[in-house]
Legacy VTK file of the C-alpha trace (Angstrom):
# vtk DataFile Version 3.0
C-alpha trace
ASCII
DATASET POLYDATA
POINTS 410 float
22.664 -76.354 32.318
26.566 -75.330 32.143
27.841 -75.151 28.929
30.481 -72.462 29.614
33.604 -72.994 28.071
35.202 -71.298 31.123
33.232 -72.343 33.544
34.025 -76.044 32.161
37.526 -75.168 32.195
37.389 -73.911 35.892
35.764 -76.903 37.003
38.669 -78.872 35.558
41.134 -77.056 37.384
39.530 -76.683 41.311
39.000 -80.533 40.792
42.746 -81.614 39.956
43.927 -79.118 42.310
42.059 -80.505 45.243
43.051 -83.994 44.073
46.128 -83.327 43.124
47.479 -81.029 46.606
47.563 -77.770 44.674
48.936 -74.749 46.273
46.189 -72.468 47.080
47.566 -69.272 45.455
48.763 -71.559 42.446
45.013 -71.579 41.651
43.915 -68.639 42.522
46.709 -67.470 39.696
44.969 -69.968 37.495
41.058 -68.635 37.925
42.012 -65.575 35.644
43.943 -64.644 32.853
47.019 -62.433 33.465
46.194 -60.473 31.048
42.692 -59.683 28.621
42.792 -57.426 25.352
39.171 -56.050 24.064
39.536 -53.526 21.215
37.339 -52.671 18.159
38.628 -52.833 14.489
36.953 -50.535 12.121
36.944 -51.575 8.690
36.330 -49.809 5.324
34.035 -52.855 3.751
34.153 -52.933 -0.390
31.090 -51.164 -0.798
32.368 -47.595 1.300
30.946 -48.330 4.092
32.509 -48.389 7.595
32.082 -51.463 9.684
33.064 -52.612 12.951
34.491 -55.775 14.561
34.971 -56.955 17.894
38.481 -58.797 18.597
40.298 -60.255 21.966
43.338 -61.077 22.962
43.980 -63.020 26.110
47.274 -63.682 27.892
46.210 -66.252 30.443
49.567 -67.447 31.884
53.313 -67.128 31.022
54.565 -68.924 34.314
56.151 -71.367 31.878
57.164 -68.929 29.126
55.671 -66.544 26.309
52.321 -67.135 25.741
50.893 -68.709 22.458
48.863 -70.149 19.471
45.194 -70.138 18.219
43.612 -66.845 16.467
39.558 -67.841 15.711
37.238 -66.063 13.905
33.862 -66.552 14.125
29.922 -64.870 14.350
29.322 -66.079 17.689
32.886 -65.410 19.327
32.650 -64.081 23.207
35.536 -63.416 25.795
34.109 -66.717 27.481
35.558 -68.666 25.216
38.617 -66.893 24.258
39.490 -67.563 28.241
38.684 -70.877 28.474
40.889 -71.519 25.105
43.584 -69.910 26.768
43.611 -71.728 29.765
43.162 -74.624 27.962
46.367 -73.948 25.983
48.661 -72.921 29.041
47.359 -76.592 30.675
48.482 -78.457 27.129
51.858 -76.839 27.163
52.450 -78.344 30.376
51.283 -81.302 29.698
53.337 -81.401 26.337
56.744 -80.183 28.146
56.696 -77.382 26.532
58.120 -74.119 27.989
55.677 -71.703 26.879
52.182 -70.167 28.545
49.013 -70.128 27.315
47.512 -67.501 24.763
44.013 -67.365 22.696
42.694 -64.483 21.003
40.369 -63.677 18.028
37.623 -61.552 15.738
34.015 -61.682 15.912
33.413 -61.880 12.256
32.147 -64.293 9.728
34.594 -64.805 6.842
32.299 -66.539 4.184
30.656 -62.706 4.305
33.680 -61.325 3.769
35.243 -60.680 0.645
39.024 -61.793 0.257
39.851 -57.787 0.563
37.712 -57.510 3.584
39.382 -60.366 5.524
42.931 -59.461 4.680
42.416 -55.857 5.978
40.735 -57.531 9.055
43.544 -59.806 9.582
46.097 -56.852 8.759
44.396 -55.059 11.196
44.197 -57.400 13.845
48.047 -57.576 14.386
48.867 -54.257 14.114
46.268 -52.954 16.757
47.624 -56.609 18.825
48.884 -54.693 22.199
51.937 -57.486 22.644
53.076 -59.631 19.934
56.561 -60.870 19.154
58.288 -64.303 19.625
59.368 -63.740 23.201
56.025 -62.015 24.477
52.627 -63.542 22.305
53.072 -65.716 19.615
49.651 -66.496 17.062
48.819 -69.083 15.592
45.898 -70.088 13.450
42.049 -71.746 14.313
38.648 -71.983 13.717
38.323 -69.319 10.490
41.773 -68.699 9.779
44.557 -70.872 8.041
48.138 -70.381 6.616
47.337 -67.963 4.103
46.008 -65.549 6.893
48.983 -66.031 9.630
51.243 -65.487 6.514
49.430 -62.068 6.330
49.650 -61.460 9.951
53.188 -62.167 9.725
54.001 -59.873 6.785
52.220 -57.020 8.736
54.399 -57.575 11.663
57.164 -57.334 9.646
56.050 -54.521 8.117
55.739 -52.979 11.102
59.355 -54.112 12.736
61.145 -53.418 9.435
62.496 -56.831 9.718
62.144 -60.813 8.981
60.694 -62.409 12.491
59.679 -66.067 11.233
59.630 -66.705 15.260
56.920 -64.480 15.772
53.739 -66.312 13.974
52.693 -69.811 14.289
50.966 -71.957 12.130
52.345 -70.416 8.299
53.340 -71.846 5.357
56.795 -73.512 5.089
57.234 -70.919 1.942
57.574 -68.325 4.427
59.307 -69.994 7.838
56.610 -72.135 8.790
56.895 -75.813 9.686
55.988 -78.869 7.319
52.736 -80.910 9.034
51.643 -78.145 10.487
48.122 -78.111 9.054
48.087 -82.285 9.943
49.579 -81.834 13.404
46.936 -81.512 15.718
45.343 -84.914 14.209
48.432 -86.515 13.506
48.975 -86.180 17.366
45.525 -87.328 18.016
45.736 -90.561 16.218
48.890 -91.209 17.998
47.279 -90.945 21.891
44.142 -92.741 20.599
46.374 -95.555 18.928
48.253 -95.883 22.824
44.495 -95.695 24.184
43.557 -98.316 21.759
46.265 -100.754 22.969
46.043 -100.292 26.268
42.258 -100.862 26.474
42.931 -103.880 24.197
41.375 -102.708 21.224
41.193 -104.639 17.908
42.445 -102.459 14.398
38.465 -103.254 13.014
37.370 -100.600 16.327
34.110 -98.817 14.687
34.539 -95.040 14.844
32.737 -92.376 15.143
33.832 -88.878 14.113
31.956 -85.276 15.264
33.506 -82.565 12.724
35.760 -83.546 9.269
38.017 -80.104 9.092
41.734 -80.464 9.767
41.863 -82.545 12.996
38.985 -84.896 12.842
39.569 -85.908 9.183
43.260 -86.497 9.463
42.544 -88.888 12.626
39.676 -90.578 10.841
42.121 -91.130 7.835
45.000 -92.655 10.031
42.623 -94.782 12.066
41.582 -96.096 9.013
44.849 -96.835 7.130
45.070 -98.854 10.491
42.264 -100.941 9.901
39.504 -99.525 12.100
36.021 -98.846 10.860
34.535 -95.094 10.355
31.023 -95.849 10.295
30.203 -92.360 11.046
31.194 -88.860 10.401
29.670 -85.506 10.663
30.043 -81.409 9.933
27.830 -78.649 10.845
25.688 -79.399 6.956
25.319 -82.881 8.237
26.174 -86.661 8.345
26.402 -89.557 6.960
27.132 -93.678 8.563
27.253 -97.120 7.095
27.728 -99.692 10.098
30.059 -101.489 7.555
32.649 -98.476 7.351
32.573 -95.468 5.066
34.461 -95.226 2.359
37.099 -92.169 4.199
38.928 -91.386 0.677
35.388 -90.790 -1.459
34.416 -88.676 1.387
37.426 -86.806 1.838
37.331 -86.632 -2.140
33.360 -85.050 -1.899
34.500 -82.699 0.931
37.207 -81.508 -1.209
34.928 -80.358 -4.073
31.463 -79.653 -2.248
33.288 -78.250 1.493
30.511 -79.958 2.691
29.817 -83.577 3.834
26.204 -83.245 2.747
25.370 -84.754 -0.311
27.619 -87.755 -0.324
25.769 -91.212 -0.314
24.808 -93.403 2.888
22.665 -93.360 5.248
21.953 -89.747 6.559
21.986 -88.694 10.227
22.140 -85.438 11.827
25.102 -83.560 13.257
24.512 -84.761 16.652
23.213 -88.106 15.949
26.840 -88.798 15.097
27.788 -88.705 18.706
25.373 -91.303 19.611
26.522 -94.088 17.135
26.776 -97.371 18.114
30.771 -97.422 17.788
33.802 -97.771 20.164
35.812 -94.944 19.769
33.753 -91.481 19.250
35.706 -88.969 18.356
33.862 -85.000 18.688
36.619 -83.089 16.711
34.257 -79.681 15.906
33.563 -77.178 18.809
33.238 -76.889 22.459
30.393 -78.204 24.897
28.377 -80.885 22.653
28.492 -83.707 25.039
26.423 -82.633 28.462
24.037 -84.073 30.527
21.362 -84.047 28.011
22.819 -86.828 25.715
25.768 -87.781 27.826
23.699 -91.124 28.753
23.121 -91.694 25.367
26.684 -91.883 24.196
27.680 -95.473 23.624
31.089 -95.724 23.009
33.444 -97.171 25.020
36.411 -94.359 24.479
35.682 -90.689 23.912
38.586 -88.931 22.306
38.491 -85.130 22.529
39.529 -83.300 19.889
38.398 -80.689 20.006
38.470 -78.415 23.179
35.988 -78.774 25.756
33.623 -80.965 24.034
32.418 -82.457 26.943
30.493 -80.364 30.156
31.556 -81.318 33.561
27.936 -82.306 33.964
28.537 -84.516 31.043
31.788 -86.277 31.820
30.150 -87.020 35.063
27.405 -88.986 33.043
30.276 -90.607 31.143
32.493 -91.978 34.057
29.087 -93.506 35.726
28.621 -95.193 32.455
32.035 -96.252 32.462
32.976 -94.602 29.501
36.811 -93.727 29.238
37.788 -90.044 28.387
41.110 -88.861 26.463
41.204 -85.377 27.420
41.344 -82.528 25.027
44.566 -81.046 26.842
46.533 -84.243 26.075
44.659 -85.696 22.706
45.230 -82.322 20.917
48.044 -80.673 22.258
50.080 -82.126 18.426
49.318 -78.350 17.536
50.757 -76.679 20.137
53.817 -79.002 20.283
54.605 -78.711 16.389
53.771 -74.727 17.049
56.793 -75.148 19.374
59.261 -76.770 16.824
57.889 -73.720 14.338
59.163 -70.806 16.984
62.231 -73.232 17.446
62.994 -73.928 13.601
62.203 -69.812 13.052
64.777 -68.609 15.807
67.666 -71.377 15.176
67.206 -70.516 10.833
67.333 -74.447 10.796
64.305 -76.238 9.039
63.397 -79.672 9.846
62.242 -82.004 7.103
58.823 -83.997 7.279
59.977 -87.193 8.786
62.190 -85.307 11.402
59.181 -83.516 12.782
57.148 -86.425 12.440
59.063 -88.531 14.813
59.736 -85.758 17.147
55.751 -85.181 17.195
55.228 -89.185 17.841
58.224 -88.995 20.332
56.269 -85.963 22.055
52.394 -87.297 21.804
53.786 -90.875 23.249
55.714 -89.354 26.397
52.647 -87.056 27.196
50.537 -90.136 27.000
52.994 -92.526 29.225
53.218 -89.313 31.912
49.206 -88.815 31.785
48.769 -92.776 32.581
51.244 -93.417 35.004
49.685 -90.293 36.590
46.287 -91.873 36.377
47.892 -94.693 37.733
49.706 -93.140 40.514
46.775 -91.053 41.758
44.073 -94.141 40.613
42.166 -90.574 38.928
40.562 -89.979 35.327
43.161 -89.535 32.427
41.468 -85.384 32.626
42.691 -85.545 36.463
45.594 -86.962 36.045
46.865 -84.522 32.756
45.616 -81.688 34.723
47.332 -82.688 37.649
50.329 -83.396 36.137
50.694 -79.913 34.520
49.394 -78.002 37.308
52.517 -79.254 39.428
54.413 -78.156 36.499
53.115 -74.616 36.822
52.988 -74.350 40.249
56.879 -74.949 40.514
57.579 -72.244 37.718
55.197 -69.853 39.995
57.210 -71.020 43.409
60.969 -70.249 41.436
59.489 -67.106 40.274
58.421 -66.028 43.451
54.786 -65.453 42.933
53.737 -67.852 46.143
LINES 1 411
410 0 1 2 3 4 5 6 7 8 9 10 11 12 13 14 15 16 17 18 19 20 21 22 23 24 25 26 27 28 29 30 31 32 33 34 35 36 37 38 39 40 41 42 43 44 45 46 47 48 49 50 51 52 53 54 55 56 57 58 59 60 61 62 63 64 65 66 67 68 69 70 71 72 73 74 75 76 77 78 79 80 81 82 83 84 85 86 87 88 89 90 91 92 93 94 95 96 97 98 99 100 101 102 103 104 105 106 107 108 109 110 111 112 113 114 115 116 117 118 119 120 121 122 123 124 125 126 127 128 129 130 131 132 133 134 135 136 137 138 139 140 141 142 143 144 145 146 147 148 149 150 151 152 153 154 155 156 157 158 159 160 161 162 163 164 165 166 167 168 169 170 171 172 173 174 175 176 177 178 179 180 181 182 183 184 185 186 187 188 189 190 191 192 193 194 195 196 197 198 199 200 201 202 203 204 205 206 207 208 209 210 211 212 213 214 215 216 217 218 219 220 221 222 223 224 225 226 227 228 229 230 231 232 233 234 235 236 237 238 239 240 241 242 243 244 245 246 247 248 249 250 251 252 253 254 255 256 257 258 259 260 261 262 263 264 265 266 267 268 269 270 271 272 273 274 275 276 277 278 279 280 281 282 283 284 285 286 287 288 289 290 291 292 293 294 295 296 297 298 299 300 301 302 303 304 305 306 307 308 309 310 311 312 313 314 315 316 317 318 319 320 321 322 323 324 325 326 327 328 329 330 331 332 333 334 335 336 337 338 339 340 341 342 343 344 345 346 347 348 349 350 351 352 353 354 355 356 357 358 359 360 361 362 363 364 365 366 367 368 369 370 371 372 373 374 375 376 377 378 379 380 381 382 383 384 385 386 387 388 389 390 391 392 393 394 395 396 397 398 399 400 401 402 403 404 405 406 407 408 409
């Protein structure tokens, strides 16, 4: 079974490029990152002893423009994924408009066994042993196991370091420091958008049952808005477990018990397990957690009738091939979840002009964004009668390939 992250990714992109007339060289370009970072961060751990950490850093393409975004931290983290993020993110820039290439990078560590010391050293430590950084080379952001608090860290270091203010230079911080408002809510807020589009297009009623795979940042923000809409969450899920009620859950108690417990265990309804949730009966499932959880194994199983990826590369090739047999109508991650990246791009903006937009200015320029990238990726579709995936990839690999073709490199 393929479950690589890259090897998904890669599959992706010889499949649009074939489709969509991609210049050979283009994708050969595209089947490695420009650049990879490996390097070891040795820590001094609370009680003396020295341990050591594995981190990456991967450049994968700055046809478009500096690359950026996404720092994770995690026990399992490998350089597969950390490419296939990156490539991921260079395809949602393009698809998003925005003039920037794609970075990823990360520590393999697990913060719940770190003390708050620990992970602030790590963090510390991470930027200042970061080969490239600054806002016209690599700019972080946050991800899985990070959050505000540690990109403002990262972003004090690197000031520390320059002996000067360079808001520009981190992504994802708080607004206290130069960061943008919605920037925790952006990557659902722009989610809900392109599923609301989906949902009108595909004539879909506001009572659409939903299902939702992961409650952190992006799932439960899209599950919220759905349901201020009207639409049903009859089921929702993290890695302690998951819960359904065929009537609709109640989002707000749940978001309440997740709030004091950080777990979705525990709160009342019917109990299912974490991948149970991704064969509900529903019409829009929504896997918002980690990469590869939809493959050929339960791929035949899944009955919605609209599977919005949130999070990246939750569906195999193998998978999605299940899916379109079944008639079962994909989102892609690159264009569901690319709100981050765009409001990452209004943060480097906002940082280098000194001018700070308020909440309903970068709200409208997100739905402004979200809703173009949807109209391109189904007239596209439309155009090239191709899969939404195809047709986002397609669009943004044209979009590359011209930026590689005035640049000289074919």
């Amino acid at each position: 079974m393929n479950t690589s992250a890259f090897k998904t990714s890669q599959a992706a992109l010889l499949r649009a490029a074939r489709l969509g007339g991609i210049h050979p060289d283009a994708v050969r370009h595209l089947e490695q990152p420009k650049r990879i970072f490996e390097f070891t961060i040795p820590l001094k751990m609370d009680d003396g002893r020295i341990d050591f950490f594995t981190a990456y850093r991967v450049h994968y393409s700055d046809a478009l423009g500096q690359v950026k975004d996404g720092t994770r931290i995690v026990p399992d983290l490998d350089l597969d994924v950390i490419k296939a993020l990156g490539f991921w993110m260079t395809i949602k820039h393009a698809v998003a408009d925005i003039p920037a290439g794609g970075g990823k990078g990360g520590i393999r560590a697990d913060p719940a066994k770190l003390s708050e010391r620990e992970f602030e050293a790590l963090i510390r430590a991470y930027i200042r042993k970061l080969p490239m950084k600054g806002e016209w080379v690599d700019v972080p952001g946050a991800d899985i196991g990070t959050s505000g608090k540690a990109m403002a860290w990262m972003l004090d270091e690197l000031e520390e370091i320059r002996g000067f203010h360079s808001p520009a230079a981190i992504n994802d911080k708080p607004a206290e420091v130069g960061g943008s408002i919605l920037s925790r809510e952006a990557t659902g807020t722009g989610a809900y958008f392109v599923v609301r589009e989906m949902m009108r297009d595909m004539h879909m009623t506001d009572s659409a049952r939903v299902a939702v795979q992961g409650f952190g940042n992006v799932g439960r923000v899209v599950a919220e808005l759905l349901h201020e809409d009207g639409c049903k969450i009859i089921a929702v899920a993290d890695i302690t477990g998951g819960v359904c009620n065929s009537d609709g859950l109640d989002i707000q108690a749940l978001g309440a018990h997740v709030d004091s417990t950080h777990a979705i265990k525990g709160f009342g309804g019917c109990d299912i397990g974490v991948s149970e949730v991704l064969e509900a009966e529903c019409d829009i499932l929504i896997p918002a957690a980690v990469q590869s959880v939809i493959t050929e194994k339960n791929a035949g199983r899944v009955k919605a009738k609209l599977v919005a990826e949130c999070a990246n590369g939750p569906i195999t090739s193998e998978g999605e091939r299940i899916l379109e047999e079944n008639g079962v109508v994909v989102l892609p991650d690159v264009l569901t979840n690319c709100g981050g990246a765009i409001v990452c791009s209004f943060e480097r903006t906002q940082g280098l002009s000194d001018d700070y937009w308020d909440k309903d200015t970068v709200l409208r320029k997100l739905e402004d964004r979200m809703v173009s990238a949807y109209c391109r990726t189904r007239d596209t579709a439309l155009e090239h009668v191709q899969s939404m995936r195809d047709a986002a990839w397609i669009y943004a690999l044209k979009k590359i390939e011209r930026a590689m073709i005035a640049r000289g490199w074919i």
